[in-house]
VEXTIKOL-87441 format. One record per residue (C-alpha): residue number from 1; residue in one letter; y, x, z. Coordinates in steps of 0.02 Angstrom, whole numbers, plus 50000, padded with zeros to 5 digits. Example, Ala and Ser with C-alpha at 12.3 -4.5 7.8 and 13.67 -1.06 7.14 Angstrom:
<pts>
<pt resi="1" resn="A" north="49775" east="50615" up="50390"/>
<pt resi="2" resn="S" north="49947" east="50684" up="50357"/>
</pts>
This chain:
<pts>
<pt resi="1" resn="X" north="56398" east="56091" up="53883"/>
<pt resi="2" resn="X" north="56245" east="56169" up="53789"/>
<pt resi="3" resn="X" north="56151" east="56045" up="53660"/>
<pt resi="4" resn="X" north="55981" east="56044" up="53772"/>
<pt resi="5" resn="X" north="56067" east="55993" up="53938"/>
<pt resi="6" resn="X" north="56166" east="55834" up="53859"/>
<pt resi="7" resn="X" north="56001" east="55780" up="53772"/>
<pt resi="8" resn="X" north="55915" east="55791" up="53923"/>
<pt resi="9" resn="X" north="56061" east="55703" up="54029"/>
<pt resi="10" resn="X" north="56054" east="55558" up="53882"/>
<pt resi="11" resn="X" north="55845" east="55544" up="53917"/>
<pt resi="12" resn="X" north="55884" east="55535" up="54107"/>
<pt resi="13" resn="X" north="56010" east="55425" up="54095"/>
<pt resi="14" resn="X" north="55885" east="55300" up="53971"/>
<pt resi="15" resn="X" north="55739" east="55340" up="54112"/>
<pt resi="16" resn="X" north="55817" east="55304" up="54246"/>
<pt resi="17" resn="X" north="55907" east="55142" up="54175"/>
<pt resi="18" resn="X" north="55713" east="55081" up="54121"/>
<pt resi="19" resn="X" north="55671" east="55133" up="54280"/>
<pt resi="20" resn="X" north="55771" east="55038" up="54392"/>
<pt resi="21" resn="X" north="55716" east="54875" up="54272"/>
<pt resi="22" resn="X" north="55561" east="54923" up="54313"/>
<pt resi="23" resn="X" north="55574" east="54932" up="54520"/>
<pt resi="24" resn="X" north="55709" east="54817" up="54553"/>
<pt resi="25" resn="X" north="55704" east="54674" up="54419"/>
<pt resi="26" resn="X" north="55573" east="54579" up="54531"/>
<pt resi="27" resn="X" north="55768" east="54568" up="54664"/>
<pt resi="28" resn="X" north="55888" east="54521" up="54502"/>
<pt resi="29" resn="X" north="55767" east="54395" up="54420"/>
<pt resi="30" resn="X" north="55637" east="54262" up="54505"/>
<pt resi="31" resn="X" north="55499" east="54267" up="54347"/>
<pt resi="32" resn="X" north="55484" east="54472" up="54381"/>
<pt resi="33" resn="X" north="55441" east="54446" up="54589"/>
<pt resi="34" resn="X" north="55248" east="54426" up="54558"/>
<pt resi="35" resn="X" north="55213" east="54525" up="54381"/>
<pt resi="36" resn="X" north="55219" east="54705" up="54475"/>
<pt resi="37" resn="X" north="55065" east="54760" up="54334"/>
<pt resi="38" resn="X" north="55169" east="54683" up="54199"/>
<pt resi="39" resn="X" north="55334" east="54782" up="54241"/>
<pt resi="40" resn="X" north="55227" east="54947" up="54264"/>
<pt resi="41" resn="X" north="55131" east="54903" up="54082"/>
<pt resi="42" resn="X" north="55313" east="54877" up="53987"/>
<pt resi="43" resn="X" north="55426" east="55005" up="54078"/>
<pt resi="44" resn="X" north="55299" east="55143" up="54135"/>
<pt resi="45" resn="X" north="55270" east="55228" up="53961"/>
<pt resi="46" resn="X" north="55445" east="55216" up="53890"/>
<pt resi="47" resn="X" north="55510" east="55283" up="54072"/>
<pt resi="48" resn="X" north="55389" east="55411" up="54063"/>
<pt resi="49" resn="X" north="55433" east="55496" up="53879"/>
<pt resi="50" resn="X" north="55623" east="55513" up="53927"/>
<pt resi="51" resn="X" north="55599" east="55583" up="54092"/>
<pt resi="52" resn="X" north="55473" east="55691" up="53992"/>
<pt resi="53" resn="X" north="55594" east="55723" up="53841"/>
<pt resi="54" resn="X" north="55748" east="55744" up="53981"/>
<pt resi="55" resn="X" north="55659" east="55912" up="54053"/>
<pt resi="56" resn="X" north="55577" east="55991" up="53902"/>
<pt resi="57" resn="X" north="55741" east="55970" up="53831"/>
<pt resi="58" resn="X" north="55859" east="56034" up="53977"/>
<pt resi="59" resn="X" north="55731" east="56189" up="54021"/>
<pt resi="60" resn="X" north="55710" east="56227" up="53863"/>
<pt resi="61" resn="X" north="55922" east="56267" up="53857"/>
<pt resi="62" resn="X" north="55909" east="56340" up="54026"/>
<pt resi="63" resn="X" north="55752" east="56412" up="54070"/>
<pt resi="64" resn="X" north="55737" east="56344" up="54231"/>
<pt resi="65" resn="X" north="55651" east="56206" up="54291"/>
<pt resi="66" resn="X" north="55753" east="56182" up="54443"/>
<pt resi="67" resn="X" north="55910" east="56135" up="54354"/>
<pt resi="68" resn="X" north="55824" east="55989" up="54255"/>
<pt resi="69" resn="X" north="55743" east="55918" up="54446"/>
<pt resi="70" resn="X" north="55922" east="55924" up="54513"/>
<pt resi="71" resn="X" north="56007" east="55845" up="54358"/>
<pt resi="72" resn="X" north="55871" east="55724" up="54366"/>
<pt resi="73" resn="X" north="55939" east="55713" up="54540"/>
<pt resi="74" resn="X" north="56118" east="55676" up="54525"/>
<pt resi="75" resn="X" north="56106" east="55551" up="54360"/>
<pt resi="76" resn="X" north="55977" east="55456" up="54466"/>
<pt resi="77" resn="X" north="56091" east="55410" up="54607"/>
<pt resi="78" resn="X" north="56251" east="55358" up="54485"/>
<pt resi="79" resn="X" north="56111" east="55254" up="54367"/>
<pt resi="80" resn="X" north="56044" east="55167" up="54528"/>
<pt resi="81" resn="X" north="56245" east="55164" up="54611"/>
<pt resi="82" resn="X" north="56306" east="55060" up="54431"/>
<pt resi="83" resn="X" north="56150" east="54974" up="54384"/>
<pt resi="84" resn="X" north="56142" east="54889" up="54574"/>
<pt resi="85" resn="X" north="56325" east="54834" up="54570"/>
<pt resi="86" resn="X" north="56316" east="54756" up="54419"/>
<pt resi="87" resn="X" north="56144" east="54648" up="54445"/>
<pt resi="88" resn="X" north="56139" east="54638" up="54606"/>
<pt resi="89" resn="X" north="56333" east="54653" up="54683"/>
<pt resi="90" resn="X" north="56287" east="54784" up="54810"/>
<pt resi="91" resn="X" north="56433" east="54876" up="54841"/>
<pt resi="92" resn="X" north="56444" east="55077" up="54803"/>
<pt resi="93" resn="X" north="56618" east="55087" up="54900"/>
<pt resi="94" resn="X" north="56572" east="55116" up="55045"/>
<pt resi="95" resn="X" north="56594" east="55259" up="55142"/>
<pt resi="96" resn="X" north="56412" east="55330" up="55166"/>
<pt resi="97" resn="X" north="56366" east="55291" up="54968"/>
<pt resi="98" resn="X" north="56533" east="55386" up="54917"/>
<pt resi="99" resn="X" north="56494" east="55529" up="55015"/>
<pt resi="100" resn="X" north="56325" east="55532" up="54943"/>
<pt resi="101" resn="X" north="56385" east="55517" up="54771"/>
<pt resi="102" resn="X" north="56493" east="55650" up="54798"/>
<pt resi="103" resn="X" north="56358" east="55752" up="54807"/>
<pt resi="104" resn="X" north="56260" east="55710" up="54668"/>
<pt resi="105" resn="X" north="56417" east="55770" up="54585"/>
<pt resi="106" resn="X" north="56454" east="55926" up="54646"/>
<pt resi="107" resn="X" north="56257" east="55962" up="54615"/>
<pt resi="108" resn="X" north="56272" east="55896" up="54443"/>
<pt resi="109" resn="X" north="56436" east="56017" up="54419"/>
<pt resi="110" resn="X" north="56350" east="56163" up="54491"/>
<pt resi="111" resn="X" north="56202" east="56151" up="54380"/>
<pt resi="112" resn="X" north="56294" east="56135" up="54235"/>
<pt resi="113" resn="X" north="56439" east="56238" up="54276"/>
<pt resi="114" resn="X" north="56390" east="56393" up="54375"/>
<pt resi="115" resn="X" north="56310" east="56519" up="54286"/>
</pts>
């Protein structure tokens, strides 16, 4: 894998850990159910530099801005899949998550496989 596109899946994978902290920590923890201007103040601008970091750095590799949305994409869905088992014990075993997961896969393989 090229040096661009595994910087950029590391920022996406940071982003999209902050932002699921920042959308769902008002379900995991009571204090967060009423600060929604707080959460956006604290998580918003760190969020915002890896997602921004994440695609300069994956079409900068590639050239194309497509493959950074769909990587995006496909980290997004196993970030939000992991990060809501563990705080919040929904389960990603069952058959319609899998199936979507599987897909984020084979999207993320195609994009960085298929040239």
């Amino acid at each position: 894998m090229k040096p661009g596109v595994c910087a950029g899946l590391l920022y996406f994978l940071a982003g999209n850990i902050i932002a699921w902290f920042q959308f769902n920590a008002q379900f995991v923890w009571e204090w967060w159910e009423d600060k929604p201007v707080l959460s956006n103040i604290l998580f918003a601008i760190p969020m915002g530099f890896c997602f921004w970091h994440a695609i300069k750095s994956i079409v900068a590799e590639t050239g194309e801005v497509w493959t950074s949305k769909l990587l995006g994409f496909g980290v997004s869905n196993f970030v939000f899949a992991i990060m809501t088992y563990i705080f919040l014990k929904e389960s990603m075993l069952t058959p319609k998550t899998l199936t979507c997961l599987s897909l984020a896969s084979v999207i993320i393989a195609i994009q960085i496989f298929w040239r």
